[in-house]
C-alpha positions as CSV (number, residue, x, y, z in Angstrom):
1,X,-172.8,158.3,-39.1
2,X,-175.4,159.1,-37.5
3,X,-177.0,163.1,-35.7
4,X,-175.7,164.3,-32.4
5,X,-177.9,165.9,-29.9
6,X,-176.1,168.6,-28.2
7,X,-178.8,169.1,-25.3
8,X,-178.9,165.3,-24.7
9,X,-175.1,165.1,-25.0
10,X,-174.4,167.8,-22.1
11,X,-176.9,166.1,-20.3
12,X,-174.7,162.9,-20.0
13,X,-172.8,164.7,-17.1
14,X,-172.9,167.0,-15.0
15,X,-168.6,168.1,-13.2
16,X,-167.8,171.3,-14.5
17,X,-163.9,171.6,-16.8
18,X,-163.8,168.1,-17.5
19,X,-164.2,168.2,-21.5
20,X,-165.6,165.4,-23.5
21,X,-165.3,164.3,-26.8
22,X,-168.0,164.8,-29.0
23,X,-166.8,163.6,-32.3
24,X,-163.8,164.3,-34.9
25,X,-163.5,166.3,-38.3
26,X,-160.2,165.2,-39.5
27,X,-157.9,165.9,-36.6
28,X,-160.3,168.3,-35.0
29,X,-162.2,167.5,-31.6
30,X,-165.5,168.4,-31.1
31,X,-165.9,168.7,-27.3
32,X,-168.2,169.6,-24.7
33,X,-167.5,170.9,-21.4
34,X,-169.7,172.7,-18.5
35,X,-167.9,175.0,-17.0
36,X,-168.6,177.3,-13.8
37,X,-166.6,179.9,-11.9
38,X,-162.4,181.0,-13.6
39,X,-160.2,178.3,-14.8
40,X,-156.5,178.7,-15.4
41,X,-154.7,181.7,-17.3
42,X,-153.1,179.8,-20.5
43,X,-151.7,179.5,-23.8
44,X,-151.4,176.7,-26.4
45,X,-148.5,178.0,-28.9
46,X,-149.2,176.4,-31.7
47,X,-153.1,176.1,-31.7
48,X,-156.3,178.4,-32.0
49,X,-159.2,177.1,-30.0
50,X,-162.6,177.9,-30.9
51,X,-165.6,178.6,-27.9
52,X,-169.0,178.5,-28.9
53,X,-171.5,178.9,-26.0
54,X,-174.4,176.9,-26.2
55,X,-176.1,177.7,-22.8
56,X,-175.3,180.7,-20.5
57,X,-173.1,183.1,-20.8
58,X,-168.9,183.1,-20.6
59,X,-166.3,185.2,-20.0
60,X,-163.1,185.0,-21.9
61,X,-159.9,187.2,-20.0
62,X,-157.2,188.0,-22.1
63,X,-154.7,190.0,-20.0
64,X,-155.6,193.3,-21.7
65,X,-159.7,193.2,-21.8
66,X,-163.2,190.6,-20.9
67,X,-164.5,189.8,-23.5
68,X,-169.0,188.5,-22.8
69,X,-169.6,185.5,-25.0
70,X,-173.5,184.9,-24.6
71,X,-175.5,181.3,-25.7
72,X,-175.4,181.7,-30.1
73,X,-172.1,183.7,-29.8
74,X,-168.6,182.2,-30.3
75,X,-164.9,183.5,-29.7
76,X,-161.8,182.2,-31.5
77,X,-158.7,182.5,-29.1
78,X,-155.7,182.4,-31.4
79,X,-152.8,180.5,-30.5
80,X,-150.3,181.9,-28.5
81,X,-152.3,184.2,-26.7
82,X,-152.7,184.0,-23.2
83,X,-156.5,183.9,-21.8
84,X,-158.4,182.5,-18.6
85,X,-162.7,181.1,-19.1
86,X,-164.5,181.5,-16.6
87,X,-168.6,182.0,-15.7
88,X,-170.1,182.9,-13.2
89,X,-173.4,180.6,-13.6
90,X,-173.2,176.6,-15.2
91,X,-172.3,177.7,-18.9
92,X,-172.5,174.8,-21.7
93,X,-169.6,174.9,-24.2
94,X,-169.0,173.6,-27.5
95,X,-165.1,173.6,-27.7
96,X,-163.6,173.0,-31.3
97,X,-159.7,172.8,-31.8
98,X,-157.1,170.7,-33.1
99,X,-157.3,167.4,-31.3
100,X,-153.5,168.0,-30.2
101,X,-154.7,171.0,-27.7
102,X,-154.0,170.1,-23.9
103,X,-157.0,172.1,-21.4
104,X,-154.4,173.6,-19.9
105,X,-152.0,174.8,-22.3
106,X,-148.5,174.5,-22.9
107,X,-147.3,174.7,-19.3
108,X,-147.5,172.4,-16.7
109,X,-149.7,169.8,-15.8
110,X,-152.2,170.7,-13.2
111,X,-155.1,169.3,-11.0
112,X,-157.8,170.7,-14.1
113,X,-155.3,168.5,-16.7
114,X,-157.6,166.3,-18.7
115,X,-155.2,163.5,-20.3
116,X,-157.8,160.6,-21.0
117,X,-160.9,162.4,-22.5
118,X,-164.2,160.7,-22.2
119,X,-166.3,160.0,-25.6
120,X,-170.0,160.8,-25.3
């Protein structure tokens, strides 16, 4: 048991939508990911995910509405409902959610699929 240092963390690497694990509550991850420019539209059915922005600034695209997440802000995206990240500058993102969730969703595996997440 010991402190984790999100700035030294995030600077362990540097490729942007390739989550890492960060540590575990129960069956919750704790990861951190870099992300620039849109990722996917998708949904996870059965799980909420939780973004809080450390650094930058994030959009989250829900098919209705943008929504601006700014550095000390967070957004819950509950499960089931269909939404695309993105940022238009290097954003730093604390990513909580049941250690079950798949980056991409529920549908099929892409290129941006992370199946063997790296432990910082």
């Amino acid at each position: 048991m010991s402190k984790v240092n999100l700035a030294e963390k995030f600077s362990q690497f540097s490729e942007h939508w390739q989550p890492k694990l960060a540590g575990r509550v129960n069956e919750t991850d704790v990861r951190l990911v870099k992300i620039k420019g849109d990722f996917d539209w998708h949904q996870h059915a059965d799980e909420d995910e939780m973004f809080v922005v450390i650094k930058g600034e994030m959009r989250m695209a829900f098919r209705d509405r943008t929504e601006i997440v700014r550095a000390g802000e967070f957004i819950i995206v509950p499960r089931g409902t269909e939404h695309r990240p993105g940022a238009d500058e290097e954003c730093e993102i604390m990513l909580i959610e049941p250690s079950s969730v798949v980056n991409t969703g529920d549908g099929a595996a892409t290129e941006r699929t992370v199946t063997d997440m790296e432990a910082l």
